[in-house]
C-alpha positions in Angstrom: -15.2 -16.5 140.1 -12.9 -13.2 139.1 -10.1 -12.8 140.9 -9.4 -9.2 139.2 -9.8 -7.3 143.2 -6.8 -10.0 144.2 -3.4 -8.9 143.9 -2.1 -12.0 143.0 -3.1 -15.7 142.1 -1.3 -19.0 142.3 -2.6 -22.4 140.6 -2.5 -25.2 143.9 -1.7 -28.7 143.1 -3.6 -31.4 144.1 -1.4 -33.8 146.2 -2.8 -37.4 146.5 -1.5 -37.0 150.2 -3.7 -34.0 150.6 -6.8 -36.3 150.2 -8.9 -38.0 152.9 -10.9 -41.4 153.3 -13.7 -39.5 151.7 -11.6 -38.8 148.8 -11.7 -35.0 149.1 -9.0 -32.6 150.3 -8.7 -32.7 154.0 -10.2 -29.7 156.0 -6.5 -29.2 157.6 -4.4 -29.5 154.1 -6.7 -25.9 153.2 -4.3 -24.1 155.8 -1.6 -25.2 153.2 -3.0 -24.2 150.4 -3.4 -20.7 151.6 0.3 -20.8 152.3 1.1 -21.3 149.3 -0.9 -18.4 148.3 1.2 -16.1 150.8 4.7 -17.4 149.4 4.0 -16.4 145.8 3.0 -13.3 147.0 5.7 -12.4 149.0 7.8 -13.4 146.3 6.2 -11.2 143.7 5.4 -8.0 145.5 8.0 -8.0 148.1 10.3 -9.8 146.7 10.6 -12.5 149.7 13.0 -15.4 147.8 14.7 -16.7 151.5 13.1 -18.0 153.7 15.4 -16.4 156.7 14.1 -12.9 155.5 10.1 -13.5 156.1 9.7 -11.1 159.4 6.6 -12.1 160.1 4.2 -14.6 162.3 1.0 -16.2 161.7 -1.3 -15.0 164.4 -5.1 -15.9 163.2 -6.2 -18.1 160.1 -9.9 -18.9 159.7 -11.5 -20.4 156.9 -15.2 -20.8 155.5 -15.3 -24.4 153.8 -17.3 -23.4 150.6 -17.3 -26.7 148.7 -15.3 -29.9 148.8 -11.8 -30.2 146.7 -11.2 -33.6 144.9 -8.3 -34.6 143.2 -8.8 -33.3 139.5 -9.9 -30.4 140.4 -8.3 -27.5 139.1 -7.5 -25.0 142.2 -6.7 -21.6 142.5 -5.7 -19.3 144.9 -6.3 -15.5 145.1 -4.7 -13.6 148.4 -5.1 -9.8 148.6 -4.3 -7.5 151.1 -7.4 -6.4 153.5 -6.8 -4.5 156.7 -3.3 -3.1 157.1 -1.9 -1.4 161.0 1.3 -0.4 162.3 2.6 -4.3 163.0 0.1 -6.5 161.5 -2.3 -6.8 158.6 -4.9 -9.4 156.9 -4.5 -11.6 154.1 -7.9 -11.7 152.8 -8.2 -15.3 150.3 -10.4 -17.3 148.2 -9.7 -20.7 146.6 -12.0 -21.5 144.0 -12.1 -23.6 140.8 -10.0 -22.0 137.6 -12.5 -23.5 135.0 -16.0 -23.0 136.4 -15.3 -20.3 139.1 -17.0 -22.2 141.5 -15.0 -21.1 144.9 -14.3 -23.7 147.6 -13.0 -21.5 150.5 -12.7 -17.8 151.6 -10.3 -17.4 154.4 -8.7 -14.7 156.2 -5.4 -14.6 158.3 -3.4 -11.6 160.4 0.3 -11.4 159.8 2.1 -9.8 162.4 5.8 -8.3 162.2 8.1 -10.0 164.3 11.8 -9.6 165.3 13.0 -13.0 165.4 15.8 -11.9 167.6 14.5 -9.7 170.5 11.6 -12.4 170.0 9.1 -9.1 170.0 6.5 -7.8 167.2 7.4 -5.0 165.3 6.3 -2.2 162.7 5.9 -3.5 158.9 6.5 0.2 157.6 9.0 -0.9 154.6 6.3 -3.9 153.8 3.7 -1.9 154.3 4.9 1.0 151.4 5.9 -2.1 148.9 2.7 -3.2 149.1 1.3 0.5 148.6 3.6 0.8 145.4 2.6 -2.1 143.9 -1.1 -1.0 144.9 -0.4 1.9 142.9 1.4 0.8 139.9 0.0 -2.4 138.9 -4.0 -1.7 140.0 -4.1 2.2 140.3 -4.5 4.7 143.2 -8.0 3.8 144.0 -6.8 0.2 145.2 -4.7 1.6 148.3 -6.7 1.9 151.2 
């Protein structure tokens, strides 16, 4: 598996509370993992460190279980952006195995601005041009869509 078209990756740890009576990571604890994922990229490209400042609600996850997890195996995450409009865009993901490639989810979620205190959505217009600068500097012009 190459992660190079993902922004950024995260290494997951397996929890022995993640696991199930079949000894594999539980369908639900993959939700997790993906959050995970978004923190560490909110922390490197926007530069998200509190987590009063994180404007924005989950509104769709959905997942396509690839291959079971087990506890030694050795995860990785990689979340890019897909899809971005005026007060929401997709998180596009893949978990997958950081020593054989071998990926055991793809997964996808919509992020949607939200202004905690008139409890309404909102534009992501400064998100949105971080993300297009780091789209620029770090993976070149062609990357921004």
């Amino acid at each position: 598996m190459s992660n190079e078209q993902y922004e950024v990756t995260a290494d997951i740890p397996i929890r022995f509370r993640d696991l199930d009576a079949m000894g594999h990571v539980n369908n639900s604890v993959f939700a997790t993992y993906l959050e995970m994922a978004r923190v560490e990229y909110y922390r490197q490209i926007v530069g998200i460190k509190n987590p009063t400042d994180f404007d924005m609600v989950i509104a769709h996850v959905s997942i396509d279980y690839l291959a079971p997890i087990h506890m030694d195996d050795a995860v990785t995450a990689s979340i890019r952006v897909g899809d971005i409009g005026q007060t929401s865009f997709v998180f596009e993901y893949v978990l997958f195995d950081r020593h054989t490639g071998i990926p055991y989810a793809r997964a996808r979620s919509v992020q949607v601005g939200y202004d905690f205190e008139k409890e309404q959505k909102k534009p992501i217009g400064t998100w949105k041009e971080q993300v297009a600068r780091f789209k620029a500097e770090r993976l070149g012009p062609e990357a921004i869509k």
